[in-house]
C-alpha positions as CSV (number, residue, x, y, z in Angstrom):
1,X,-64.9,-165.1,-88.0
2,X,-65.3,-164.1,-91.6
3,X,-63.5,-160.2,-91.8
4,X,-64.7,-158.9,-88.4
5,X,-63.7,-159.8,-84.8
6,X,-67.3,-160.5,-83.4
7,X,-67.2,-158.9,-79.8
8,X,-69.0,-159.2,-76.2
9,X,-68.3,-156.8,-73.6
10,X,-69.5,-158.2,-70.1
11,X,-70.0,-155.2,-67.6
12,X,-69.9,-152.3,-70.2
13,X,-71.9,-149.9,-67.6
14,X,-68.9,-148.8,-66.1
15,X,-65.9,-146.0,-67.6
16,X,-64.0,-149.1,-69.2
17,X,-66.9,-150.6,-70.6
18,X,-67.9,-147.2,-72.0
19,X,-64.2,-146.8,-73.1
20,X,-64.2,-150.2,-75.0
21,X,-67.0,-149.6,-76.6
22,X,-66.3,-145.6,-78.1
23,X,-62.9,-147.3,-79.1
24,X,-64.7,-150.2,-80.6
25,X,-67.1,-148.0,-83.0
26,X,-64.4,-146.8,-85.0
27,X,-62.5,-149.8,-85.1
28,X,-62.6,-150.5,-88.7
29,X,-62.4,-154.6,-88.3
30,X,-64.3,-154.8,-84.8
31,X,-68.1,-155.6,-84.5
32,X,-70.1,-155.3,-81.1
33,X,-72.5,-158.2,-80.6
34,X,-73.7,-157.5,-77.5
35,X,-73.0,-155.5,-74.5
36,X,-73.7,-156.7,-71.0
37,X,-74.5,-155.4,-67.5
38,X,-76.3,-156.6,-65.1
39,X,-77.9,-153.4,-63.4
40,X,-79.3,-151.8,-66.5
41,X,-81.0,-154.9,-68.5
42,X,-83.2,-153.4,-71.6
43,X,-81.5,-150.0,-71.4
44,X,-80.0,-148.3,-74.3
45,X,-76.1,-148.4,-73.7
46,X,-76.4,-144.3,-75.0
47,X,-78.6,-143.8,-71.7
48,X,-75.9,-144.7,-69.2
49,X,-72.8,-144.0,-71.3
50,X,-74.0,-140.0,-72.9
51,X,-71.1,-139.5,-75.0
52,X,-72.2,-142.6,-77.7
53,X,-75.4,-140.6,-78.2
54,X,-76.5,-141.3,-82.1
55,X,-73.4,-143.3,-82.1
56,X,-74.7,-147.1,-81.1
57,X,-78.0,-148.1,-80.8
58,X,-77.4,-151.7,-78.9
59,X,-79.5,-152.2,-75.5
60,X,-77.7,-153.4,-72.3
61,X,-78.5,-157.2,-71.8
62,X,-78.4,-160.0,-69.2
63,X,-77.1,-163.1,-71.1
64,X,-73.8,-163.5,-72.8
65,X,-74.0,-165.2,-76.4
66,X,-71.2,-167.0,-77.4
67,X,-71.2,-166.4,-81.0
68,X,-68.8,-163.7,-80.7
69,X,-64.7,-164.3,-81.3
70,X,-63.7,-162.1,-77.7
71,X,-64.8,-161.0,-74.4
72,X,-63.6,-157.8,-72.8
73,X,-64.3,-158.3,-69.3
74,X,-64.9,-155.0,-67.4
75,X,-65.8,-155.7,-64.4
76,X,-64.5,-155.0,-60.9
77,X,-62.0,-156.8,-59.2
78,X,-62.8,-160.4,-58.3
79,X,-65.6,-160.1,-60.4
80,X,-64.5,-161.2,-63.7
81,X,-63.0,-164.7,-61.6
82,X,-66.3,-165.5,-60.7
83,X,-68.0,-165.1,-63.9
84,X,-65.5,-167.3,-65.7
85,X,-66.6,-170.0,-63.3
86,X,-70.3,-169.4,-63.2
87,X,-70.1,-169.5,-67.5
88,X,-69.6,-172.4,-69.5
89,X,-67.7,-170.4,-72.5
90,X,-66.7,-172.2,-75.6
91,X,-63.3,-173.1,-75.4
92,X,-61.7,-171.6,-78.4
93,X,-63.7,-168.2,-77.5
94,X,-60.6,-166.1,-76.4
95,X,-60.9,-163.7,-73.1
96,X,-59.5,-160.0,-72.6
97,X,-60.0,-159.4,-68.6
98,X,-59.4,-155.6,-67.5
99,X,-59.9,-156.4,-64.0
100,X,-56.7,-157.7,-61.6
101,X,-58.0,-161.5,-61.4
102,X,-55.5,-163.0,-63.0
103,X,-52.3,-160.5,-63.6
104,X,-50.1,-162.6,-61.2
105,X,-50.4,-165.7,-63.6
106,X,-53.8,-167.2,-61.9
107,X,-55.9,-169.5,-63.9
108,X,-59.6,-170.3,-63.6
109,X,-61.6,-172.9,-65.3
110,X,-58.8,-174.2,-67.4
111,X,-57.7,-170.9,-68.9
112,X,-54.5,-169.7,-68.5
113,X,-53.5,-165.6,-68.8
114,X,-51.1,-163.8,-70.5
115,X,-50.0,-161.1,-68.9
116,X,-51.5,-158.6,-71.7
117,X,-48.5,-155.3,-71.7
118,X,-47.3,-155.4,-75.3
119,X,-44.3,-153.9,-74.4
120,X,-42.8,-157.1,-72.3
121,X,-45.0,-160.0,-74.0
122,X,-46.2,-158.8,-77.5
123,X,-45.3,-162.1,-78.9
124,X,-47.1,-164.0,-76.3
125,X,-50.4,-162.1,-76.8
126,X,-50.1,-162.7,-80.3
127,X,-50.5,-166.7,-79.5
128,X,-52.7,-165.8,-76.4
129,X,-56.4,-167.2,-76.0
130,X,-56.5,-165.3,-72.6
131,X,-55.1,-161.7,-71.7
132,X,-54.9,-160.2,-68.3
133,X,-55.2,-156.8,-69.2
134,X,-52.2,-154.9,-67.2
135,X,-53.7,-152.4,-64.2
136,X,-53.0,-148.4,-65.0
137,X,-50.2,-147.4,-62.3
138,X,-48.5,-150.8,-63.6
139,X,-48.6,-149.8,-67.5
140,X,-47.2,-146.4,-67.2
141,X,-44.9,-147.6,-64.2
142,X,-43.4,-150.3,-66.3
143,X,-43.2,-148.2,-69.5
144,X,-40.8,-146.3,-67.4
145,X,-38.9,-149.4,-66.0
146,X,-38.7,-152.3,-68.6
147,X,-35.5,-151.1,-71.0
148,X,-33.7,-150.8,-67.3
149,X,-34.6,-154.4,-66.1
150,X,-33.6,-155.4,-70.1
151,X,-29.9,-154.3,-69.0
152,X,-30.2,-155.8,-65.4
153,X,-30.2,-152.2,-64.0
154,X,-32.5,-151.8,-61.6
155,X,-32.1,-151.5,-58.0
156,X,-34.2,-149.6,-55.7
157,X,-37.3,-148.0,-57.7
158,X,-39.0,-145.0,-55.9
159,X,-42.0,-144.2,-57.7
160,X,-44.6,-141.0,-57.1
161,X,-48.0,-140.9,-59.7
162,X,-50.8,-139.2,-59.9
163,X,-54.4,-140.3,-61.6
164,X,-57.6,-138.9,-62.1
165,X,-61.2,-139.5,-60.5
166,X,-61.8,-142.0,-63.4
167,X,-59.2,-144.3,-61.9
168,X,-61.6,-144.6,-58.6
169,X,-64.9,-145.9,-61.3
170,X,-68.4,-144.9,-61.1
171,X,-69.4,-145.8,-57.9
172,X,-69.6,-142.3,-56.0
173,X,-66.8,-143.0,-53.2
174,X,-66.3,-139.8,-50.5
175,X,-63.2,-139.5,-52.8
176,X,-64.8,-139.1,-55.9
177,X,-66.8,-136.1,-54.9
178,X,-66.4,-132.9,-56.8
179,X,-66.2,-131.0,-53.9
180,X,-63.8,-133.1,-52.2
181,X,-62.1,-133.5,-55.3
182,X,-61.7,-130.4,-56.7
183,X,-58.6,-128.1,-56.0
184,X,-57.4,-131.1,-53.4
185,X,-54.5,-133.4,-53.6
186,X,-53.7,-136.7,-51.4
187,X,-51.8,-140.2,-51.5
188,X,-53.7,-143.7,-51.2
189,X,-52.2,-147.1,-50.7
190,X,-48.8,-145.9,-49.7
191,X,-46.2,-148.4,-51.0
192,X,-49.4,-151.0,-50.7
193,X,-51.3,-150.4,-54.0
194,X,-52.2,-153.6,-55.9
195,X,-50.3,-153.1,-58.7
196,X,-47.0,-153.3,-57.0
197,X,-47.4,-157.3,-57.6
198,X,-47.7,-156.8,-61.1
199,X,-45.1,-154.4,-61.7
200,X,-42.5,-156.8,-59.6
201,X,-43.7,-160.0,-61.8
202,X,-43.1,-158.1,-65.0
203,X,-39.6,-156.6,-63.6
204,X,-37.9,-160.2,-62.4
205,X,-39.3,-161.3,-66.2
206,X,-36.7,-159.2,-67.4
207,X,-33.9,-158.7,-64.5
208,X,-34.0,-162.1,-62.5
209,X,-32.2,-160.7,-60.0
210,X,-34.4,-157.4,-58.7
211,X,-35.5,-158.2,-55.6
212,X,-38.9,-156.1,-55.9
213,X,-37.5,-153.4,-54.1
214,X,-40.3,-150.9,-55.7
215,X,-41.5,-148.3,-53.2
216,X,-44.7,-146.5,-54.9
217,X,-46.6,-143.5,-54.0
218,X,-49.9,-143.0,-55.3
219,X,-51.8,-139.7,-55.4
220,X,-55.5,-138.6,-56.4
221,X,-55.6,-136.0,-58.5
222,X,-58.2,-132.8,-58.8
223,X,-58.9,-134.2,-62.7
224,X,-61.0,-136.6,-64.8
225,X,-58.3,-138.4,-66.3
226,X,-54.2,-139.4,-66.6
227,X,-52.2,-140.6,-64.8
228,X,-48.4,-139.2,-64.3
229,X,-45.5,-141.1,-62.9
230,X,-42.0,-140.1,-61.9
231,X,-39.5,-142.9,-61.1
232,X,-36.6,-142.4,-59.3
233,X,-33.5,-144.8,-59.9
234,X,-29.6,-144.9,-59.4
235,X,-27.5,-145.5,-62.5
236,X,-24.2,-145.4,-63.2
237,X,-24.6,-144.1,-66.8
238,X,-24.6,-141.0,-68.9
239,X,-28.0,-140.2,-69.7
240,X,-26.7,-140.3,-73.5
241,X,-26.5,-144.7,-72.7
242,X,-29.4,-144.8,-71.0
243,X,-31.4,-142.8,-74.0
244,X,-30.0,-145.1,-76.8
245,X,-31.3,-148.4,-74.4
246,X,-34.5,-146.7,-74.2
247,X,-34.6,-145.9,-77.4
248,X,-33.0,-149.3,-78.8
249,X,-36.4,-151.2,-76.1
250,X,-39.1,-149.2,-77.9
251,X,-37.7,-148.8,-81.7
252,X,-40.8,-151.4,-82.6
253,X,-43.6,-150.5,-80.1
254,X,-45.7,-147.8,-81.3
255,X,-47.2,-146.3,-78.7
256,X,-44.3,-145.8,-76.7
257,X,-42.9,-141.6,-77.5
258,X,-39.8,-141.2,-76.3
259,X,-39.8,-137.4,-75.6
260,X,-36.5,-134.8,-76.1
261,X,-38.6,-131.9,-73.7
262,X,-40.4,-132.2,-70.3
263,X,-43.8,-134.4,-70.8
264,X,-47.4,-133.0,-69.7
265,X,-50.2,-135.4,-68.7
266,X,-52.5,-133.6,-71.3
267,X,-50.5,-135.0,-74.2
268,X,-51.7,-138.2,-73.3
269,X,-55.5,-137.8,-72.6
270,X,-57.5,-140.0,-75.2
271,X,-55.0,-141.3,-76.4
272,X,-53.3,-145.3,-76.6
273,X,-49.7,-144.0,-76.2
274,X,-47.2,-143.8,-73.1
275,X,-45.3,-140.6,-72.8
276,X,-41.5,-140.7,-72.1
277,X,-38.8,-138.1,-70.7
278,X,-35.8,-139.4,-68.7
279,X,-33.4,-136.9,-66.5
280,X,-30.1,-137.4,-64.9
281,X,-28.6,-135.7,-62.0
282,X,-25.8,-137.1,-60.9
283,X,-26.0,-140.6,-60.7
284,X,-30.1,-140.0,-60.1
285,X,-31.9,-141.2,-63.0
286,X,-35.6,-139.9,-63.4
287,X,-38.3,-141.6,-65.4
288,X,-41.2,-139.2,-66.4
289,X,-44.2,-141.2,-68.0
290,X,-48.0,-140.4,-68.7
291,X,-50.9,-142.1,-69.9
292,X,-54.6,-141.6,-69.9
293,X,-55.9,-144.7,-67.5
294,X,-59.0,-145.5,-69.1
295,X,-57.1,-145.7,-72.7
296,X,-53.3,-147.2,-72.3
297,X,-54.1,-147.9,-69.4
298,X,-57.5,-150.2,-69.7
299,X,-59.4,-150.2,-72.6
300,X,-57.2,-149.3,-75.3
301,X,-54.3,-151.6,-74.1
302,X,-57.1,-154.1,-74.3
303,X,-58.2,-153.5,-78.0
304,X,-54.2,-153.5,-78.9
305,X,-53.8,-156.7,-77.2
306,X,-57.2,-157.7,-79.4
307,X,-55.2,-156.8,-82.5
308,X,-52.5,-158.8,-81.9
309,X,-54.2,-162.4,-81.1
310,X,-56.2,-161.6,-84.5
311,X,-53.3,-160.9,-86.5
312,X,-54.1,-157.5,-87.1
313,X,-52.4,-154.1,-87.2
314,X,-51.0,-153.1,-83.5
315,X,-52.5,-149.9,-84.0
316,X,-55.6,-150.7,-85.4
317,X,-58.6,-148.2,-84.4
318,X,-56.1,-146.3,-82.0
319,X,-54.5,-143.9,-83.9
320,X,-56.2,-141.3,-81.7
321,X,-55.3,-137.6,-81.2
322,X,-55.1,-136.0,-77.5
323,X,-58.5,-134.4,-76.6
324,X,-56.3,-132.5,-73.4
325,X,-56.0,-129.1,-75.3
């Protein structure tokens, strides 16, 4: 490996592709190898993805080397399953899958994922060959839940969040329209979306005893990118205890700001970190937390979970400031 982590991105035509590889470029210990897709063969990467312009002068291509030390996988769901059994990789070549193949503990072709939030399994990760990259709603969902499920305080969970076109990908969808989009609010997936799995999974890790009573609410938003939860739970504690648990769960994880005033979404935007405000009501407890979805919640969760099965800095290459303002 010598002193860079040689990397392959598989599918880098689409936003988390594009996100892994801006975040990659400034990563001071990451190289790029290759970058793969398999609709623009022999194009510059700069052509599809305009914002790396003079930045990366690599051409999309068809094959996958295996000299490199990591793939990110960024490909759609179901997608990256199939790969992994069409592609005899070396064995000791370690995996990074942003797609939701394996986040229920699923293994393919031998490998077996680790669940990739660092805030529930950083030690794991760190001994990891293969990471299933957490899903967006889940991160910033879970952010919000896991020093509750620590304390074996969770009951019902009523969640409401909101995330940007980005969240939908490239693929033009009647959805993703600007003139749909624009101005125009609406829910999706009520109480069905996919990451309600993952979110349950990580909870019982933690608090054995919830019985995945999670009841989440997903909106579109008329933006590019974020993504803003508020979680409803019953407590029986002063907000004082439940802010010294919170801040007692997150004293070591980095990215995780623990606000004392009302969070905005913008605070998050570009950034690898997981806004956090809590208020109490009465025995109502309300979780506020935002992150941007193609950074904490894809591509940057996947570069800090690279860090940490190389040995490096958490933070490495992600000390990025907000671009919202």
């Amino acid at each position: 490996m010598g002193n860079k982590v040689r990397v392959g991105i598989v599918g880098g035509a689409g936003y988390t592709g594009g996100e892994a590889i801006r975040i990659l470029l400034n990563h001071p210990v990451a190289e790029i190898v290759f970058v793969h897709s398999r609709s623009h063969v022999g194009q510059p990467v700069s052509m599809v993805h305009h914002d790396l312009t003079g930045e990366i002068n690599l051409k999309f291509t068809g094959s996958v080397s295996h000299t490199v030390d990591v793939l990110f996988l960024c490909l759609g769901h179901g997608e990256s399953r199939k790969f992994l059994l069409d592609h005899e990789l070396p064995t000791d070549l370690k995996v990074i899958d942003l797609s939701n193949d394996f986040r229920l503990g699923d293994s393919v072709s031998g490998r077996e994922f680790v669940y990739g939030l660092p805030e529930l399994n950083r030690d794991k990760i760190r001994s990891a060959q293969n990471v299933a990259n957490p899903g967006c709603f889940a991160t910033a969902v879970q952010i919000g839940l896991l020093p509750l499920a620590a304390q074996g305080l969770l009951t019902e969970v009523y969640a409401t969040a909101i995330t940007g076109s980005t969240g939908a990908g490239q693929r033009l969808q009647d959805t993703t329209h600007f003139s749909w989009r624009a101005n125009n609010i609406s829910a999706y997936k009520t109480l069905t979306h996919q990451h309600v799995g993952e979110i349950n999974r990580s909870l019982k890790q933690l608090q054995p005893a919830f019985d995945g009573s999670l009841h989440l609410v997903p909106w579109r938003g008329d933006f590019t990118r974020g993504i803003f939860v508020s979680s409803v739970v019953t407590v029986n504690k002063s907000l004082t205890e439940i802010k010294s648990l919170f801040n007692g769960y997150y004293a070591y994880h980095p990215f995780v700001i623990l606000a004392d005033e009302m969070i905005n979404m913008k605070q998050a935007v570009n950034t690898n970190k997981c806004y956090v405000f809590l208020e109490l009501t009465g025995d109502k407890l309300v979780v506020h937390s935002a992150i941007d979805n193609l950074v904490k919640g894809a591509s940057g969760q996947a570069v800090q979970n690279m860090n940490l099965m190389f040995g490096l800095e958490e933070t490495e290459g992600l000390k990025l400031k907000t671009i919202g303002y």
